[in-house]
C-alpha positions as CSV (number, residue, x, y, z in Angstrom):
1,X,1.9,-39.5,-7.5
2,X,4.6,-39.0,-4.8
3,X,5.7,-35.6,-4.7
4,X,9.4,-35.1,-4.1
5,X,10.1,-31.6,-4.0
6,X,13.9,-31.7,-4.5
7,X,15.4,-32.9,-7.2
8,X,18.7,-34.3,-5.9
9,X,16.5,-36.3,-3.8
10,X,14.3,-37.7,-6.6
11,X,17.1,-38.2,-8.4
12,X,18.2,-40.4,-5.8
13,X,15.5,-42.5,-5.0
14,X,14.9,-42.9,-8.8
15,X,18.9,-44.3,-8.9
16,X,18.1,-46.8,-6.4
17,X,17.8,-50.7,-7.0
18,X,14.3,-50.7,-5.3
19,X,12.8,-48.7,-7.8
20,X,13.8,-50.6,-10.8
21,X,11.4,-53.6,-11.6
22,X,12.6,-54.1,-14.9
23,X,9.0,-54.4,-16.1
24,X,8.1,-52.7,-19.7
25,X,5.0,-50.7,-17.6
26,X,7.4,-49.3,-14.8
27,X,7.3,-45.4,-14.7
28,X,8.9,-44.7,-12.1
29,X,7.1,-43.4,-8.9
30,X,4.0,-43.3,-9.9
31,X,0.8,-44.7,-8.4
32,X,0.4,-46.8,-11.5
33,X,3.5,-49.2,-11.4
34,X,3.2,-52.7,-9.7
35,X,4.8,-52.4,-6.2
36,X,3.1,-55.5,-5.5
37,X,5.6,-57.5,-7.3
38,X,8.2,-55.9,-5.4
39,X,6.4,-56.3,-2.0
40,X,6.2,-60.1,-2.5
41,X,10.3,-60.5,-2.9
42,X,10.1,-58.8,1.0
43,X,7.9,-61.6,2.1
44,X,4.5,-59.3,1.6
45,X,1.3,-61.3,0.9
46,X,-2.1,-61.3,0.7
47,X,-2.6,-64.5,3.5
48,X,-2.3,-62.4,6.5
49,X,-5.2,-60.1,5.6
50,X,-7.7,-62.0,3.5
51,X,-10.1,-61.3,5.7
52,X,-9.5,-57.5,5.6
53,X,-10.9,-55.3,4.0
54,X,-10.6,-51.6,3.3
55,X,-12.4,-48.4,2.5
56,X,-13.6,-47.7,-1.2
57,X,-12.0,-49.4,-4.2
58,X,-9.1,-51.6,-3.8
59,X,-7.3,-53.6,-6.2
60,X,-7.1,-57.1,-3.8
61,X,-3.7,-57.7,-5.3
62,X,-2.3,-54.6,-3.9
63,X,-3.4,-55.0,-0.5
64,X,-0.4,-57.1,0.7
65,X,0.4,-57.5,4.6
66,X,3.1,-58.8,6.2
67,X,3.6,-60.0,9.8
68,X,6.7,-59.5,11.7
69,X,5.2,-61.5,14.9
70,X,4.2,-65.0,13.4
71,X,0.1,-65.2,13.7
72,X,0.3,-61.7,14.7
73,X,-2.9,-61.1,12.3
74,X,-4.4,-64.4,13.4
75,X,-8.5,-63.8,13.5
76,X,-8.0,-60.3,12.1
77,X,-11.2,-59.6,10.1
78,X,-13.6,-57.2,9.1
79,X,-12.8,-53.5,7.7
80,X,-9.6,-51.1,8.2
81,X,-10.2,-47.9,9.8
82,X,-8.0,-45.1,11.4
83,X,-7.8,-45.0,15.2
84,X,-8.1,-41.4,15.3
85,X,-5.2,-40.9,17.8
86,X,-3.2,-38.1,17.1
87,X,0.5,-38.3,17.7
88,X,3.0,-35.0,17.7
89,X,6.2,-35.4,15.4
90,X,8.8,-37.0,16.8
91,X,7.0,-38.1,19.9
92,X,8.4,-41.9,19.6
93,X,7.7,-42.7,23.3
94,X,4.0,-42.0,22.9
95,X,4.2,-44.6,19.9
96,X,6.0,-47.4,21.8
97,X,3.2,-47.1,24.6
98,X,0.6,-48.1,21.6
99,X,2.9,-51.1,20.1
């Protein structure tokens, strides 16, 4: 479960029209709702990493990618993993350099 700590914040992002699926099961944010369905409406599908795969038990339908760069995950295959780079807060140039 997200953990928003103030409540006029929560109160907020529960208000908003992306957290409303208007399924029976929605909860609100919980780990248990289905994002997916509200991934897909953003263009968010499970083509661009069929042949991805990540650590420990995944539910296939929630591992959704989308690609901002047409065939930018063209050939991608094989298993997710963290780079390990650390970056500070706020440090946006070191980011860019890694883009």
């Amino acid at each position: 479960m997200l953990d928003f700590g103030d409540k006029e914040a929560r109160k907020k992002i529960q208000s908003s029209p992306f957290t409303h699926s208007g399924e029976p099961e929605w909860e609100g944010l919980h780990g248990d709702r289905n994002d997916h369905h509200h991934a897909r409406r953003f263009g968010f599908s499970r083509d661009p990493v069929e042949e991805l795969s990540l650590p420990g038990p995944v539910e296939l339908e929630r591992f959704l990618g989308l690609e901002l760069d047409a065939g930018a995950l063209q050939g991608a295959e094989g298993p997710i993993a963290a780079s390990g780079r650390v970056f500070p807060v706020g440090d946006e140039a070191a980011l860019r350099q890694t883009a």
